[in-house]
LUMLUMMI-37979 format. One record per residue: residue number from 1; x, y, z of N, C-alpha, C in turn. Coordinates in steps of 0.05 Angstrom, whole numbers, m for minus. Example, Ala and Ser with C-alpha at 12.3 -4.5 7.8 and 13.67 -1.06 7.14 Angstrom:
BEGIN
pt num->1 | n.xx->264 | n.yy->m114 | n.zz->156 | ca.xx->246 | ca.yy->m90 | ca.zz->156 | c.xx->264 | c.yy->m66 | c.zz->156
pt num->2 | n.xx->257 | n.yy->m45 | n.zz->142 | ca.xx->273 | ca.yy->m21 | ca.zz->143 | c.xx->258 | c.yy->1 | c.zz->157
//
This chain:
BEGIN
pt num->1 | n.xx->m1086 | n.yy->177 | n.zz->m80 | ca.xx->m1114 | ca.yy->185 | ca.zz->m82 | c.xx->m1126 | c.yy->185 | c.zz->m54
pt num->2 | n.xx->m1130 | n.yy->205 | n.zz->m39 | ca.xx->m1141 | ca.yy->211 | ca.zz->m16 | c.xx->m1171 | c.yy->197 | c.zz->m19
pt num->3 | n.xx->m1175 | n.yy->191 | n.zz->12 | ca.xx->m1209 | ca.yy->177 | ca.zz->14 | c.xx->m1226 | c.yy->192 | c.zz->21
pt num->4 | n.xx->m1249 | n.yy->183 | n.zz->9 | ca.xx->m1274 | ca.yy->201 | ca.zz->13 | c.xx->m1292 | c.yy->206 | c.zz->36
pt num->5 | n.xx->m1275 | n.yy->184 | n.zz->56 | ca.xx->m1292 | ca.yy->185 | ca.zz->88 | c.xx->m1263 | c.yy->178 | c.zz->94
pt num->6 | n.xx->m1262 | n.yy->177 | n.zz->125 | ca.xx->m1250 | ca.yy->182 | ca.zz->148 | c.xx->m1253 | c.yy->143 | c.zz->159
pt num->7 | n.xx->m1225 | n.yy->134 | n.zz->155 | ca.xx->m1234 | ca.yy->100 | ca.zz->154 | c.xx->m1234 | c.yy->102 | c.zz->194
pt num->8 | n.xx->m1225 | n.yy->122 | n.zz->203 | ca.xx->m1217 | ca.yy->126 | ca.zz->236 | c.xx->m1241 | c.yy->130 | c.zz->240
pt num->9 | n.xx->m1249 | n.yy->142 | n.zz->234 | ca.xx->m1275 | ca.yy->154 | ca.zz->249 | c.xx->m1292 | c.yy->149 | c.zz->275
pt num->10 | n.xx->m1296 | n.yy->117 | n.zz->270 | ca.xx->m1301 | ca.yy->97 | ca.zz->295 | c.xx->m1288 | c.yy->98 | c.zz->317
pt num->11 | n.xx->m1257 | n.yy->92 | n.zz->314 | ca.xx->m1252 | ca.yy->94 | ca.zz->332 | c.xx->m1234 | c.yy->121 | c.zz->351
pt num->12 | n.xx->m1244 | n.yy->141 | n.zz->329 | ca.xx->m1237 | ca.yy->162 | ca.zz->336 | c.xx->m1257 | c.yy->181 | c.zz->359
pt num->13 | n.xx->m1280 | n.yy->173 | n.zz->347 | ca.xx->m1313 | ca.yy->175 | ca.zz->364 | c.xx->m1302 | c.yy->154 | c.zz->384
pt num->14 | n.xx->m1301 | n.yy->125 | n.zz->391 | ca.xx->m1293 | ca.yy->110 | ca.zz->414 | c.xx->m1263 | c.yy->122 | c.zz->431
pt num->15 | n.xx->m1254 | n.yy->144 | n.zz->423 | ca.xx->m1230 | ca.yy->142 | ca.zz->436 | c.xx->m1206 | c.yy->123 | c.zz->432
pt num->16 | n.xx->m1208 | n.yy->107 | n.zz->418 | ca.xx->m1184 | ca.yy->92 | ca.zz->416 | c.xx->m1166 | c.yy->107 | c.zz->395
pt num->17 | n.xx->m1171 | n.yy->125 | n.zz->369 | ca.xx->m1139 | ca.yy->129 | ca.zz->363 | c.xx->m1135 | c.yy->157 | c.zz->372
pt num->18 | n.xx->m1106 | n.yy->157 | n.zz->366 | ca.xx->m1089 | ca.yy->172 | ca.zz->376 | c.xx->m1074 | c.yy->188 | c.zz->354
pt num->19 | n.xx->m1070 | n.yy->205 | n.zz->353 | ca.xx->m1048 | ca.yy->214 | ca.zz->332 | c.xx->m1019 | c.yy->216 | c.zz->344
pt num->20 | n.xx->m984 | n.yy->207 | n.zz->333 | ca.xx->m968 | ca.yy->208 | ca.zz->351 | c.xx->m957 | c.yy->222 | c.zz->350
pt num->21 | n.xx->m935 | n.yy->234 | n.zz->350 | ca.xx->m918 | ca.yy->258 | ca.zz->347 | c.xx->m902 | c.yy->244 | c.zz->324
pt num->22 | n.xx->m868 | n.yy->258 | n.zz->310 | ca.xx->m861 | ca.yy->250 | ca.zz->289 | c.xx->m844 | c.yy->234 | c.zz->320
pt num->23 | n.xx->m833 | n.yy->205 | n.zz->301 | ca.xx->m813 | ca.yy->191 | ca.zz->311 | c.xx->m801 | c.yy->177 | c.zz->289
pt num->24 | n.xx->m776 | n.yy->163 | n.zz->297 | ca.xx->m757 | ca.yy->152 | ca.zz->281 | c.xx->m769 | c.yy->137 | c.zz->262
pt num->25 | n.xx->m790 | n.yy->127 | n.zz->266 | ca.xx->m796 | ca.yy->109 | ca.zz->242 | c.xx->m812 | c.yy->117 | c.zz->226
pt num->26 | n.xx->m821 | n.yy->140 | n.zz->224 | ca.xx->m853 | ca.yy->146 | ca.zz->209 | c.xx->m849 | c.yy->151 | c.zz->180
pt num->27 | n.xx->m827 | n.yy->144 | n.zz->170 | ca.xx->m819 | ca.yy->137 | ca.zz->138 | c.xx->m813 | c.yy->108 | c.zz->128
pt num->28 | n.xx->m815 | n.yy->99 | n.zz->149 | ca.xx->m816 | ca.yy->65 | ca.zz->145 | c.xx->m840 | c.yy->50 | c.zz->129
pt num->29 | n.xx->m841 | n.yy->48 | n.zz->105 | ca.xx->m862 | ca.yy->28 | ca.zz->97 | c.xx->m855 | c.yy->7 | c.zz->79
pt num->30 | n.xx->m866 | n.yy->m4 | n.zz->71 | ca.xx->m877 | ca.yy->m36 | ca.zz->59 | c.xx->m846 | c.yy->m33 | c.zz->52
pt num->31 | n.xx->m839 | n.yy->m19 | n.zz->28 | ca.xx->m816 | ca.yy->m15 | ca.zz->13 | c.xx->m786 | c.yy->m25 | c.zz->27
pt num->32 | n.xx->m789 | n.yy->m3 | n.zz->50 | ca.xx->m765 | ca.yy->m2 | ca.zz->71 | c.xx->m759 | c.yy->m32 | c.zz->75
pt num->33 | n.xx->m781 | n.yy->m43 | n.zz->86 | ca.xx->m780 | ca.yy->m69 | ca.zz->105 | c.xx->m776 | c.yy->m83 | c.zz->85
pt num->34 | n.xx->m788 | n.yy->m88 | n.zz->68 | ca.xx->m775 | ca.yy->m105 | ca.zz->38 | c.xx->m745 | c.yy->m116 | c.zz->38
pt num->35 | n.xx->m736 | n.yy->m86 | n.zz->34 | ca.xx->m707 | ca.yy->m74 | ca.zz->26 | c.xx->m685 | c.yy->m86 | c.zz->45
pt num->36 | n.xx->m694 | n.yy->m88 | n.zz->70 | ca.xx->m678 | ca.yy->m91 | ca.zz->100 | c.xx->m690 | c.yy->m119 | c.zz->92
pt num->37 | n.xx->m697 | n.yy->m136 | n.zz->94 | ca.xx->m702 | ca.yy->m164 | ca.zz->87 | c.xx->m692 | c.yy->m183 | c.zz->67
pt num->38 | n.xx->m690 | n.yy->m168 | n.zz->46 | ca.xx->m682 | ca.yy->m175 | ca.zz->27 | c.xx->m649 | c.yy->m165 | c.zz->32
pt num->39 | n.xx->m629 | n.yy->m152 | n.zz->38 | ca.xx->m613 | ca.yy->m149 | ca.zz->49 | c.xx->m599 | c.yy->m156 | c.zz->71
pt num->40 | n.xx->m618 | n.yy->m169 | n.zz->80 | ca.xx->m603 | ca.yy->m194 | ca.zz->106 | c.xx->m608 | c.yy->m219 | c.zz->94
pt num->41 | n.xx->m619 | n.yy->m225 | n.zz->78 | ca.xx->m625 | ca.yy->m248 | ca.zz->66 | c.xx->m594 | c.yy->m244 | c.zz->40
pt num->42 | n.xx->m594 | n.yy->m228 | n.zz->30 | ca.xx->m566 | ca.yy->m237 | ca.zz->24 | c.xx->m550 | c.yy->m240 | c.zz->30
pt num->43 | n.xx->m535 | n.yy->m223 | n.zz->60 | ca.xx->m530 | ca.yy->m230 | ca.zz->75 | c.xx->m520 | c.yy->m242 | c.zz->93
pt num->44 | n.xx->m546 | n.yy->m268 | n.zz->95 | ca.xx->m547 | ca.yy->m285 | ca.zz->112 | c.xx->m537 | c.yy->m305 | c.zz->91
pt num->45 | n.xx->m548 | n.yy->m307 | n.zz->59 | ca.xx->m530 | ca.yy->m323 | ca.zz->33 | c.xx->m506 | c.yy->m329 | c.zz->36
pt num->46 | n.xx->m494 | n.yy->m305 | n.zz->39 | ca.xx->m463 | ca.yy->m293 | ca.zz->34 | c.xx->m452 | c.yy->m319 | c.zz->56
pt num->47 | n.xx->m462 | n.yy->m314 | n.zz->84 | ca.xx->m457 | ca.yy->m314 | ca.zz->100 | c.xx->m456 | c.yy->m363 | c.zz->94
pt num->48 | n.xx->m470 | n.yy->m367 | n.zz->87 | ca.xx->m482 | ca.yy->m400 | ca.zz->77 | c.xx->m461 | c.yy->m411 | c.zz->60
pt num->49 | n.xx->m454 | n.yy->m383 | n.zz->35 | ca.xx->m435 | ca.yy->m396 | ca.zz->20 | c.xx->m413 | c.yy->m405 | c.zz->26
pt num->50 | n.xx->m403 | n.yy->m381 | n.zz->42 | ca.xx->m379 | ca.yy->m378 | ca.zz->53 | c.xx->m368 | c.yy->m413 | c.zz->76
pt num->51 | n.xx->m400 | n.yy->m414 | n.zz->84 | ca.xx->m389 | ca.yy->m437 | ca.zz->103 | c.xx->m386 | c.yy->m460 | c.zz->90
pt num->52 | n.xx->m402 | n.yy->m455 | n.zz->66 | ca.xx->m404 | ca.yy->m484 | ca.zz->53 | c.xx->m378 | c.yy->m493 | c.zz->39
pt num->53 | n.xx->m365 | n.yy->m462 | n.zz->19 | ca.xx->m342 | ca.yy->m459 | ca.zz->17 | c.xx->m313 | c.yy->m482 | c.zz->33
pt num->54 | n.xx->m312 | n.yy->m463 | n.zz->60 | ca.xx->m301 | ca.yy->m476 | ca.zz->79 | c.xx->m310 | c.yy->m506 | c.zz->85
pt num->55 | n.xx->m331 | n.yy->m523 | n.zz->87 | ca.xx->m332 | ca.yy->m547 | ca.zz->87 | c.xx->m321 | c.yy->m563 | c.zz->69
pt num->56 | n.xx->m325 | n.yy->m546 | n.zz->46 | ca.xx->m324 | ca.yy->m564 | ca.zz->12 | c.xx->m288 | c.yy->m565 | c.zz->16
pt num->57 | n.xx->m281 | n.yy->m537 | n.zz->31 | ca.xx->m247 | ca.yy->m543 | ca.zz->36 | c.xx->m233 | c.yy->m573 | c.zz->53
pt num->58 | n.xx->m243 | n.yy->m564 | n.zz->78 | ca.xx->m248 | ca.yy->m588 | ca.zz->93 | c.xx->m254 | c.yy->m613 | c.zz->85
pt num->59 | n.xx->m272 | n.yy->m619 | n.zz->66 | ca.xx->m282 | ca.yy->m649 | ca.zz->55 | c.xx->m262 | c.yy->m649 | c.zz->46
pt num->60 | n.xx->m240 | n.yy->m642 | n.zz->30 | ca.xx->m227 | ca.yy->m645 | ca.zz->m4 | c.xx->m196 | c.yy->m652 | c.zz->19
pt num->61 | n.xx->m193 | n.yy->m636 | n.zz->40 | ca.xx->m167 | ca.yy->m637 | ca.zz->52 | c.xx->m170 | c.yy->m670 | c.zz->66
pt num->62 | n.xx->m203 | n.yy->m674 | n.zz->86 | ca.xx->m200 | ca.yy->m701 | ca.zz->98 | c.xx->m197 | c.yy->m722 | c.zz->80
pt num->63 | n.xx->m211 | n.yy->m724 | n.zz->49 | ca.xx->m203 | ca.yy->m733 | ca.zz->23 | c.xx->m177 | c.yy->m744 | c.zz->25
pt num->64 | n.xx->m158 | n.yy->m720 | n.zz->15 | ca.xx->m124 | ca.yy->m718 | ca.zz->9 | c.xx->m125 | c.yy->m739 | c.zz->34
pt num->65 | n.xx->m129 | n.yy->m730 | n.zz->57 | ca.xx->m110 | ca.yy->m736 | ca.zz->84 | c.xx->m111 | c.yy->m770 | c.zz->80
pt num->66 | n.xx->m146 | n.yy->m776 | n.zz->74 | ca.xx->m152 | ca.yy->m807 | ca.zz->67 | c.xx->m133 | c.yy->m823 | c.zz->55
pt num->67 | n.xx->m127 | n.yy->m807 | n.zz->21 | ca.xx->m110 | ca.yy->m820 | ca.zz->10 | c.xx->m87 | c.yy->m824 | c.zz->8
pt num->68 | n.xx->m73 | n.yy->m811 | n.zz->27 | ca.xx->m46 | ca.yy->m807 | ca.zz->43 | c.xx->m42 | c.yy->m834 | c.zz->53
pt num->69 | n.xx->m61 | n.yy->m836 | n.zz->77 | ca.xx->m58 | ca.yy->m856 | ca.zz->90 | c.xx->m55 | c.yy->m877 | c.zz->82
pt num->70 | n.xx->m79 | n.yy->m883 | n.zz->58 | ca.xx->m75 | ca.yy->m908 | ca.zz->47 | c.xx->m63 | c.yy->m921 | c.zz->27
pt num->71 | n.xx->m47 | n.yy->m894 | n.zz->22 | ca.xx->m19 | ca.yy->m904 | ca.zz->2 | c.xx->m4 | c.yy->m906 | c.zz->18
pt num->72 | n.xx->4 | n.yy->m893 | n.zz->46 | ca.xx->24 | ca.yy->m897 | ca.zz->67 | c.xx->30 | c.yy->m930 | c.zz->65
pt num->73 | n.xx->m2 | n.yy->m941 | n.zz->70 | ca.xx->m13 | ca.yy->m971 | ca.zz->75 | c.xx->m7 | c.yy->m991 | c.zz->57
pt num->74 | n.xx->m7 | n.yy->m984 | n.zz->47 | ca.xx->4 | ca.yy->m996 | ca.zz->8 | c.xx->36 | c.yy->m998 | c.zz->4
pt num->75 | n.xx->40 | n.yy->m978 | n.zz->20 | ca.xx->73 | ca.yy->m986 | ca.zz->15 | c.xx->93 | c.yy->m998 | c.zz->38
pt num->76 | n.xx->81 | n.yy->m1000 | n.zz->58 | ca.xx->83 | ca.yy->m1007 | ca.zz->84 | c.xx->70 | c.yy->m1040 | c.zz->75
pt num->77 | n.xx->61 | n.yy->m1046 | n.zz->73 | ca.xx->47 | ca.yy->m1072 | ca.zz->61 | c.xx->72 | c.yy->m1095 | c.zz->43
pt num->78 | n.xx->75 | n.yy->m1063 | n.zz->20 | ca.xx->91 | ca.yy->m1078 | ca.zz->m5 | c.xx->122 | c.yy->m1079 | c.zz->5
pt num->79 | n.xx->126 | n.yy->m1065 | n.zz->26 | ca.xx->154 | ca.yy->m1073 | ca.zz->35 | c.xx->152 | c.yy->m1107 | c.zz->45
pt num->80 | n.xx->140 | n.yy->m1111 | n.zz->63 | ca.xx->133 | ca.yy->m1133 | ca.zz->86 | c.xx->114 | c.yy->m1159 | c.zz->75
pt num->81 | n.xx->108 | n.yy->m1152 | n.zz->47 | ca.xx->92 | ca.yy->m1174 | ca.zz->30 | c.xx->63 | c.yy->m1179 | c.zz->41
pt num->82 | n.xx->56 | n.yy->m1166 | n.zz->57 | ca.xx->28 | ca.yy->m1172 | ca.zz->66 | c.xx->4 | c.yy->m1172 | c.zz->50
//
């Protein structure tokens, strides 16, 4: 719905606006930027899970490695009666 006055006007009488030529972005709105946001934000998710993934690996292997040791300890013990 087109407006019924000219919201420029002011500063079109002051000289301050400008009209620009076409450039790369002049199809960019609210929508676009949404879209590109919401798309690095998954993303950047992907990107969270993945590490958390790999930690949850890491915790579970230093785990194992724990209980290694301390059965190593247990039997090293039960030889020597300690």
């Amino acid at each position: 719905m087109p407006l019924a006055f000219d919201p420029y006007a002011v500063a079109k009488t002051l000289g301050l606006y400008t009209e620009i030529a076409n450039h790369e972005f002049q199809n960019v709105n609210a929508a676009e930027i949404v879209s590109r946001i919401m798309k690095g934000r998954a993303l950047y998710e992907e990107r969270q899970r993945k590490k958390g993934e790999k930690g949850m690996t890491e915790e579970v292997e230093r785990v194992r490695q724990e209980m290694e040791r301390e059965q190593r300890r247990r039997e090293v013990e039960g030889q020597f009666g300690l």
